[in-house]
OpenMM code with the backbone's topology and positions (N, CA, C; nanometers):
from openmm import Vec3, app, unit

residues = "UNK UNK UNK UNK UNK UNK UNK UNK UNK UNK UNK UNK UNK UNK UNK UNK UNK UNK UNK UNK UNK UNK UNK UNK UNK UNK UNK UNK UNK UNK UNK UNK UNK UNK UNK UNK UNK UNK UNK UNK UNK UNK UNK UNK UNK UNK UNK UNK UNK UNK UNK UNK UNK UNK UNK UNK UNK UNK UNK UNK UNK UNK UNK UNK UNK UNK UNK UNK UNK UNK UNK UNK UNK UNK UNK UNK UNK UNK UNK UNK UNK UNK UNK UNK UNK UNK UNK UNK UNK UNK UNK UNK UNK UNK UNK UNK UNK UNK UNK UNK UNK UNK UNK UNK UNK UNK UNK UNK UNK UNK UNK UNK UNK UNK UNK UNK UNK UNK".split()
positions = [
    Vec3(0.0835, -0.1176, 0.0000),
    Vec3(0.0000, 0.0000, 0.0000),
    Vec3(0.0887, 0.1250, 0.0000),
    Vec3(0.0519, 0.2221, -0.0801),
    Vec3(0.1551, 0.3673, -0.0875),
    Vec3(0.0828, 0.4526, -0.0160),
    Vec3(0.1246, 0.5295, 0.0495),
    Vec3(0.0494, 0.5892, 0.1460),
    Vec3(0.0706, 0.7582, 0.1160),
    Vec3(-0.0051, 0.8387, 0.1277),
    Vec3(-0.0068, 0.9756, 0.0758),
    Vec3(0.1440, 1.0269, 0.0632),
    Vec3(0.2495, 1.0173, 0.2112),
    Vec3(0.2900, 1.0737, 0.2607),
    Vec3(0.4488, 1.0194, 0.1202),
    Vec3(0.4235, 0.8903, 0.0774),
    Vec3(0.5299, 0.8265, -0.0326),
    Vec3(0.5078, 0.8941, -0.1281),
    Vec3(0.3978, 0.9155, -0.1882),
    Vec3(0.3233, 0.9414, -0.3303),
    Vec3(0.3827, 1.0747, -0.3183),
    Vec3(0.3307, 1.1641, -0.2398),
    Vec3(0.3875, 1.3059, -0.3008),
    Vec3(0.5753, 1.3097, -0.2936),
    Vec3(0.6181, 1.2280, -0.1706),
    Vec3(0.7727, 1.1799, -0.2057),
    Vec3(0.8489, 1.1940, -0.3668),
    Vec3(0.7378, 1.1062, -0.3590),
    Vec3(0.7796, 1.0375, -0.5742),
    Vec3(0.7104, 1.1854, -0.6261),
    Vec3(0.6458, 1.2093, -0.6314),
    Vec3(0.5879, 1.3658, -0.6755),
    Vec3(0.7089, 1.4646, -0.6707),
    Vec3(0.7583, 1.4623, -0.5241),
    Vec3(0.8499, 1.5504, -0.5597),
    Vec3(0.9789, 1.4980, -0.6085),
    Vec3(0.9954, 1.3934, -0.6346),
    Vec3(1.1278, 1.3743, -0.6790),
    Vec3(1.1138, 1.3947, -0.8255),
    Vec3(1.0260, 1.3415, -0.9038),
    Vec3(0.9823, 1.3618, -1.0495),
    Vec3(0.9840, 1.5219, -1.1321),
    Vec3(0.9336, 1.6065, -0.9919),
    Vec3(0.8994, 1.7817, -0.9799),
    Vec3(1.0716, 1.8101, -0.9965),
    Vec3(1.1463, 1.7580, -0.9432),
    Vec3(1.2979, 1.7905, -0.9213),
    Vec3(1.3992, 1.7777, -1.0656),
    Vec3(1.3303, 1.6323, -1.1081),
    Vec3(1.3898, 1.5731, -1.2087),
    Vec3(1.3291, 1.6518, -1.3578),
    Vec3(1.1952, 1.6872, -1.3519),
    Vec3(1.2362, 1.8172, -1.4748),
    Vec3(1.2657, 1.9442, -1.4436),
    Vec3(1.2470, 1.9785, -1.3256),
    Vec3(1.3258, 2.1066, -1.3065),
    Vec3(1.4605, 2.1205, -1.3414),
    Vec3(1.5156, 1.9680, -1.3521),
    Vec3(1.6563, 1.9670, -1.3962),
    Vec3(1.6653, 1.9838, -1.5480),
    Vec3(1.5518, 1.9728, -1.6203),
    Vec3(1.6071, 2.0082, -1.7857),
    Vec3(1.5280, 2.1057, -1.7807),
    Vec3(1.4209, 2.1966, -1.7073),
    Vec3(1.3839, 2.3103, -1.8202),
    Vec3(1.3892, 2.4098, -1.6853),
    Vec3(1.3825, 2.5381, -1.7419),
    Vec3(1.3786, 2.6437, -1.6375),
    Vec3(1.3302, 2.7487, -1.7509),
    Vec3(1.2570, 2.8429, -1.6991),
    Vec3(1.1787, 2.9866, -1.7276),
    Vec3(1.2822, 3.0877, -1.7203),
    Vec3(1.2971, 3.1962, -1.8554),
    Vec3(1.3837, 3.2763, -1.8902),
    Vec3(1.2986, 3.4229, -1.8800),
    Vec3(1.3376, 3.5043, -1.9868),
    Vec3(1.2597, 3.6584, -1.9757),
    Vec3(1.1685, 3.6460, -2.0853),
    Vec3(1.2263, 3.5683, -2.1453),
    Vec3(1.1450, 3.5633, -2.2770),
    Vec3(1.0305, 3.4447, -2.2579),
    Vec3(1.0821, 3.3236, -2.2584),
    Vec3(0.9975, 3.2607, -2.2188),
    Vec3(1.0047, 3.2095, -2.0862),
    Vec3(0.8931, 3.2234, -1.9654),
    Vec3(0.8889, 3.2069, -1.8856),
    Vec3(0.8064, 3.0832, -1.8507),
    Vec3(0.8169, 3.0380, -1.6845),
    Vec3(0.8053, 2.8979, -1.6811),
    Vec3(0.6425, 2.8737, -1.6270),
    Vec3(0.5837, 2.8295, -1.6773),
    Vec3(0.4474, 2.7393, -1.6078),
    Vec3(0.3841, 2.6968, -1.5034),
    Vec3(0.4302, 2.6905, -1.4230),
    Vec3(0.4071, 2.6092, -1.2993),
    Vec3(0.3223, 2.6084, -1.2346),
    Vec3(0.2980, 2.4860, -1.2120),
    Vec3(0.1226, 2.4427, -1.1628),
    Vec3(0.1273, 2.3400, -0.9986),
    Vec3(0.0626, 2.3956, -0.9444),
    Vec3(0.0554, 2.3127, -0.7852),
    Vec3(-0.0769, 2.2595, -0.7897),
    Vec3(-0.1346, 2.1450, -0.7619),
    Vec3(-0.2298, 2.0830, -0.7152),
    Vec3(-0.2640, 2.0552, -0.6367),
    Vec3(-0.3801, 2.1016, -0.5393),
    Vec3(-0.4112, 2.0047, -0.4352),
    Vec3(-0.5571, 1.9368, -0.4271),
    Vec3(-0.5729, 1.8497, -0.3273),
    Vec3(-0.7474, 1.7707, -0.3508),
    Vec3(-0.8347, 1.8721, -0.4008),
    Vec3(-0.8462, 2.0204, -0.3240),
    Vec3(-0.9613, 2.0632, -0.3178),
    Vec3(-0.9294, 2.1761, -0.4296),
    Vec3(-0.8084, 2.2411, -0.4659),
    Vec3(-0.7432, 2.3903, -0.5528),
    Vec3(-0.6914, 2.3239, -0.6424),
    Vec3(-0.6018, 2.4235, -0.7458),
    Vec3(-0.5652, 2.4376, -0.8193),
    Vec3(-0.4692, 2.5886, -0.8378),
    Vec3(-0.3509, 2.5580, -0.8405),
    Vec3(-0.3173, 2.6786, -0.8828),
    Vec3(-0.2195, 2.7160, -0.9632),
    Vec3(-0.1673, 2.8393, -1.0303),
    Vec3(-0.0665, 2.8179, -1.1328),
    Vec3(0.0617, 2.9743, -1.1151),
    Vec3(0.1624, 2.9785, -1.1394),
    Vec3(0.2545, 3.0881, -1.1250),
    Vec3(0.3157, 3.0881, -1.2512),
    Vec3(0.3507, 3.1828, -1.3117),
    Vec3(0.4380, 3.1979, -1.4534),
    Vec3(0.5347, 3.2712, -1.3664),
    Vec3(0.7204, 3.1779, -1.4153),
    Vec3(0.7887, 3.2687, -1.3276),
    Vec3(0.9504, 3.2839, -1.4246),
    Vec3(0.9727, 3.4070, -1.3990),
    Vec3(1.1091, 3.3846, -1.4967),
    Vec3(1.2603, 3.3314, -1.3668),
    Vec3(1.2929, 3.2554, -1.4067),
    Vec3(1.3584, 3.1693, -1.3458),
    Vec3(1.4675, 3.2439, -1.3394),
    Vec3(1.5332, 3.3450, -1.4693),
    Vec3(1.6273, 3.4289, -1.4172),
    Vec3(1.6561, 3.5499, -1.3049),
    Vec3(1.5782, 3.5443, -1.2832),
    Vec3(1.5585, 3.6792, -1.1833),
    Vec3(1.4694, 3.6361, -1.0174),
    Vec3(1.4167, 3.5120, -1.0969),
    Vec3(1.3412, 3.4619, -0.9378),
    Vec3(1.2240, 3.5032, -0.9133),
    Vec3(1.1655, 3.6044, -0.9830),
    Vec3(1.0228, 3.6531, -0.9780),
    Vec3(0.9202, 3.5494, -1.0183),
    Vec3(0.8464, 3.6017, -0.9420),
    Vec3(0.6542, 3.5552, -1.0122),
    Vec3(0.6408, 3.6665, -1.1096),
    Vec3(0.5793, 3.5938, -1.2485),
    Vec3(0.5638, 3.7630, -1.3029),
    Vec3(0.3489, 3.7715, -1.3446),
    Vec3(0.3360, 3.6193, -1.3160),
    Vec3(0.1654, 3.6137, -1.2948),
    Vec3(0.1207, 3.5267, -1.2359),
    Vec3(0.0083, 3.5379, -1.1245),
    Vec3(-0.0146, 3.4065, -1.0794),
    Vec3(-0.1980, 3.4123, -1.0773),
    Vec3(-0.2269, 3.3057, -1.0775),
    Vec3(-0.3799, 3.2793, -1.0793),
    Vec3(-0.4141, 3.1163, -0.9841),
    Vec3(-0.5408, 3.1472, -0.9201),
    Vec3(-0.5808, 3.0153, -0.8207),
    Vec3(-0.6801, 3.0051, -0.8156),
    Vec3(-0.7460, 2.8562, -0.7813),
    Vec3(-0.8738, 2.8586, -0.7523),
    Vec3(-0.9031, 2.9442, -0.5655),
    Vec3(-0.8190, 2.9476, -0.5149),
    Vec3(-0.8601, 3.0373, -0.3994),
    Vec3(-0.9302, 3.1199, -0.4289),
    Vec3(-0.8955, 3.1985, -0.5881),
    Vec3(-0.9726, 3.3351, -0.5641),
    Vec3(-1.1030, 3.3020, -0.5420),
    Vec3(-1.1540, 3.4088, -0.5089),
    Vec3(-1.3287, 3.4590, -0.4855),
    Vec3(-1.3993, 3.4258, -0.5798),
    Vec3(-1.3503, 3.4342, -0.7134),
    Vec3(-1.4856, 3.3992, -0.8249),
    Vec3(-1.5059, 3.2499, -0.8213),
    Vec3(-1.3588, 3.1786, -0.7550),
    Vec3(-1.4413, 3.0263, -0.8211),
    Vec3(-1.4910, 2.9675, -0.6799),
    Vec3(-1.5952, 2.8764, -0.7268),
    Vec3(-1.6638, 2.7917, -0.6099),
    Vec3(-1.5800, 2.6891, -0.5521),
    Vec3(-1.5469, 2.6165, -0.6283),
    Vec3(-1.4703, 2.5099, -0.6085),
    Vec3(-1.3602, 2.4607, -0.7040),
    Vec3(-1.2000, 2.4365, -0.7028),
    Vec3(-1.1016, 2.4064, -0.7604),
    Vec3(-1.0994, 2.2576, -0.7957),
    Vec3(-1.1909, 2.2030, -0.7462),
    Vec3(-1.1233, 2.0532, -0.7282),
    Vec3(-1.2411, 1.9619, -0.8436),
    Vec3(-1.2203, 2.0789, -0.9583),
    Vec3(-1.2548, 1.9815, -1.0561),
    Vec3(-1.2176, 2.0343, -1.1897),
    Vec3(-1.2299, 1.9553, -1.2900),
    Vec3(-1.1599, 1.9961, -1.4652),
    Vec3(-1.2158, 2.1256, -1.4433),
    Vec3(-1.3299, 2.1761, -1.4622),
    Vec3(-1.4276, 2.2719, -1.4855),
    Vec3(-1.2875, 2.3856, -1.4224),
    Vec3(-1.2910, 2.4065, -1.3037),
    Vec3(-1.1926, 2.5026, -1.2032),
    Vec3(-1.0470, 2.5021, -1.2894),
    Vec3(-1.0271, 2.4148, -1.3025),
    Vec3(-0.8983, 2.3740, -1.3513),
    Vec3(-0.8549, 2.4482, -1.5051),
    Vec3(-0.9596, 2.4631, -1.5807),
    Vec3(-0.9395, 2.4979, -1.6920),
    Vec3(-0.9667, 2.6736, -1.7456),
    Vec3(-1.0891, 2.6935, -1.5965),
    Vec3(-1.0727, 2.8366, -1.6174),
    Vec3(-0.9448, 2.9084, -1.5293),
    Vec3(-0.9050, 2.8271, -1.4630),
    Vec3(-0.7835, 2.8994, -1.3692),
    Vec3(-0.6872, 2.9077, -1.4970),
    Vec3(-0.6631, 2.8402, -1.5944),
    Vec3(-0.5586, 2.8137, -1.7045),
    Vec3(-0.5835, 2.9204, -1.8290),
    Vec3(-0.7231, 2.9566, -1.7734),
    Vec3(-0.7820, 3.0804, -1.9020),
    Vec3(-0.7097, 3.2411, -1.8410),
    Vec3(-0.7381, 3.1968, -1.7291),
    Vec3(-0.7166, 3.3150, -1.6292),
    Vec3(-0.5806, 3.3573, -1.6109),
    Vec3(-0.4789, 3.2547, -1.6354),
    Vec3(-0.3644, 3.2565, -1.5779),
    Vec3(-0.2834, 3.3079, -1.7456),
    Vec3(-0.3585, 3.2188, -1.8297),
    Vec3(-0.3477, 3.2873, -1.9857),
    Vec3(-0.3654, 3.4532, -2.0061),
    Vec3(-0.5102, 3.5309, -1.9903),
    Vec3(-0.5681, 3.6387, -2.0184),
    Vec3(-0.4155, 3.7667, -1.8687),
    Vec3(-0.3807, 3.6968, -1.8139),
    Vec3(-0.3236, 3.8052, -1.7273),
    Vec3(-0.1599, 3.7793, -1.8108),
    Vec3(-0.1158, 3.6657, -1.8573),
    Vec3(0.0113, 3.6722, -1.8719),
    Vec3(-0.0039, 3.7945, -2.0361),
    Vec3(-0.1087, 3.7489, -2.0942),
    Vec3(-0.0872, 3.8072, -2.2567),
    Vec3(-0.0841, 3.9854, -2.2261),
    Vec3(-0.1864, 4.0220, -2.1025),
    Vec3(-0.2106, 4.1583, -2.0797),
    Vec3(-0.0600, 4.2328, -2.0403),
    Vec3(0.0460, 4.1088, -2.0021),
    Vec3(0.1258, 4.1542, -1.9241),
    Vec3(0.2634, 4.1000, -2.0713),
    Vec3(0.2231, 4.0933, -2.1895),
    Vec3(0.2857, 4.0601, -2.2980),
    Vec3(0.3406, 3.9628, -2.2977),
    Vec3(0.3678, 3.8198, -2.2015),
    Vec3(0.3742, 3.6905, -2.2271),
    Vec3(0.2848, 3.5888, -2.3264),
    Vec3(0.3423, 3.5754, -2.3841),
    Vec3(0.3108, 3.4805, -2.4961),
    Vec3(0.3325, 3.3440, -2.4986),
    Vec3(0.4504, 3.2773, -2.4804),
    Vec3(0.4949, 3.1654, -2.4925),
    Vec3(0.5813, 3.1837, -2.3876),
    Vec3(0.5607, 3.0049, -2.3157),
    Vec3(0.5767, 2.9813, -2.1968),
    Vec3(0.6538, 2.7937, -2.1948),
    Vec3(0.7063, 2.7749, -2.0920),
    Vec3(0.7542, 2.6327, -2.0805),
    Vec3(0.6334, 2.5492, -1.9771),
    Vec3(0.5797, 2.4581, -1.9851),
    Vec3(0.4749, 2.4094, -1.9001),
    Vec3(0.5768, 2.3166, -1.8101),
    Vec3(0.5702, 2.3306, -1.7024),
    Vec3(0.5956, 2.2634, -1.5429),
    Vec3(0.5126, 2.2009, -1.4713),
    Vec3(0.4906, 2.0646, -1.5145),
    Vec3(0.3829, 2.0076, -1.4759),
    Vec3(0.4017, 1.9781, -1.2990),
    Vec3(0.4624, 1.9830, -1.2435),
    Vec3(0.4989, 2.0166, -1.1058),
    Vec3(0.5361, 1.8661, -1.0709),
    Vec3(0.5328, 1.7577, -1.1390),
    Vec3(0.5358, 1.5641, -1.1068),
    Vec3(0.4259, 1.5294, -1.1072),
    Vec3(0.3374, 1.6353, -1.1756),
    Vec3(0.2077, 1.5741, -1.1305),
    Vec3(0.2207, 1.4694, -1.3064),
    Vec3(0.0843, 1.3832, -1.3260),
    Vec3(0.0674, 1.3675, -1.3866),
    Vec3(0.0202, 1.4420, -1.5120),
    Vec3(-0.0169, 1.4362, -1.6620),
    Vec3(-0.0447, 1.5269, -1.7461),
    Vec3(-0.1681, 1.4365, -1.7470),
    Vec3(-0.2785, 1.4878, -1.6866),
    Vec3(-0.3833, 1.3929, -1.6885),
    Vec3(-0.4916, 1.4915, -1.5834),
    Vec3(-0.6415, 1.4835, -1.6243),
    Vec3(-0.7062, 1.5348, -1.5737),
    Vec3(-0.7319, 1.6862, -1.5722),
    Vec3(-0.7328, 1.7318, -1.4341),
    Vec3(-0.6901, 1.8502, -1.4376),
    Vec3(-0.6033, 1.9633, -1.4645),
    Vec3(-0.5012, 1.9016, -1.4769),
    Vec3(-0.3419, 1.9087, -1.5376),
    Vec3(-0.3595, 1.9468, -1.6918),
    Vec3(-0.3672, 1.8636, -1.7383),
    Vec3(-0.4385, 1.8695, -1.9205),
    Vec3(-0.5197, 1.9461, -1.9202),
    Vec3(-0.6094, 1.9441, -1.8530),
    Vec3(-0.7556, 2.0481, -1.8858),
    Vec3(-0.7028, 2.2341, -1.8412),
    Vec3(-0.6048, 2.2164, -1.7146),
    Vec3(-0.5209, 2.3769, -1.7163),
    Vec3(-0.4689, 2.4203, -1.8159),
    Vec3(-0.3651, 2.3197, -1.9087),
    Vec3(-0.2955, 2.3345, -2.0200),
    Vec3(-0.3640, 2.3663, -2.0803),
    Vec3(-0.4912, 2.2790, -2.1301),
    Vec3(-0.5879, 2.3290, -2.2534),
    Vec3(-0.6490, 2.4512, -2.2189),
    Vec3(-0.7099, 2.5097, -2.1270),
    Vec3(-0.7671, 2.6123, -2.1161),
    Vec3(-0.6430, 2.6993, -2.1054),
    Vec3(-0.5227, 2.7061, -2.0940),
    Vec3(-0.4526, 2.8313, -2.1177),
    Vec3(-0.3932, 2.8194, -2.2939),
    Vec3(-0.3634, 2.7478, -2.3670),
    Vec3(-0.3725, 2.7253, -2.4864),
    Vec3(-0.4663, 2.7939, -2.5365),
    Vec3(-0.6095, 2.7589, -2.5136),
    Vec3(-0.7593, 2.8093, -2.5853),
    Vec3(-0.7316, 2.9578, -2.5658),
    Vec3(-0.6519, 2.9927, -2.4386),
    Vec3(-0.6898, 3.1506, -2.4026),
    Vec3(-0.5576, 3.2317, -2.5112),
    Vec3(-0.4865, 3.1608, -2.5495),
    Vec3(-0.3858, 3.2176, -2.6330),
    Vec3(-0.2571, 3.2118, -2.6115),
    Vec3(-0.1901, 3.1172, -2.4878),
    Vec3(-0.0555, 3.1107, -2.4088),
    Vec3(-0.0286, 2.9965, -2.5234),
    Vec3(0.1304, 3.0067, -2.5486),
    Vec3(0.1700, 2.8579, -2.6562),
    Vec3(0.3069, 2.8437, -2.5902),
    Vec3(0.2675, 2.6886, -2.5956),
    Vec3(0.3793, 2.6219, -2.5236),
    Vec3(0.3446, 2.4174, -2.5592),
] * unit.nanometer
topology = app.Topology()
chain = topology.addChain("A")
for resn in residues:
    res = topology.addResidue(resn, chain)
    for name in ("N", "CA", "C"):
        topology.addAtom(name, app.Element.getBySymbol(name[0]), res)
């Protein structure tokens, strides 16, 4: 039996192991997406300088609940519509170890649909 406390273990070791081939520049900056049961959330960050330069969550106030595709995909619209306002365009996706599955995919796709390419 794997028990929560292993699983995110392997989560983060996987999170480590592409952080080791890609990192977020000025130009193109990095993706990054945190999951939890109930949220969803995402940071675009340029890796050279160490900044956040946009971030979007299901915490905020407009959404009801994060902890489904639905949440997941407008947080990815959202996280899209603030990076383009802020002239980000193309981005590296950081799937954080999570899987590319579910909600994960459905963030990607809804920031894609909103106009982010990566």
């Amino acid at each position: 039996m794997v028990t929560r406390k292993d699983s995110n273990k392997k989560r983060l070791h996987r999170h480590m192991s592409i952080r080791g081939r890609i990192s977020g520049t000025s130009s193109r900056p990095r993706l990054c997406v945190y999951r939890s049961n109930e949220n969803i959330g995402v940071q675009i960050i340029d890796d050279t300088t160490g900044s956040t330069l946009v971030a979007a969550s299901s915490y905020e106030k407009e959404f009801e609940t994060g902890g489904n595709k639905e949440a997941a995909k407008k947080v990815g619209m959202l996280a899209a519509k603030r990076a383009i306002e802020k002239g980000i365009t193309e981005v590296v996706f950081d799937r954080g170890g999570y899987l590319y599955h579910g909600r994960i995919s459905e963030l990607a796709a809804g920031a894609r649909e909103a106009g982010l390419k990566f």
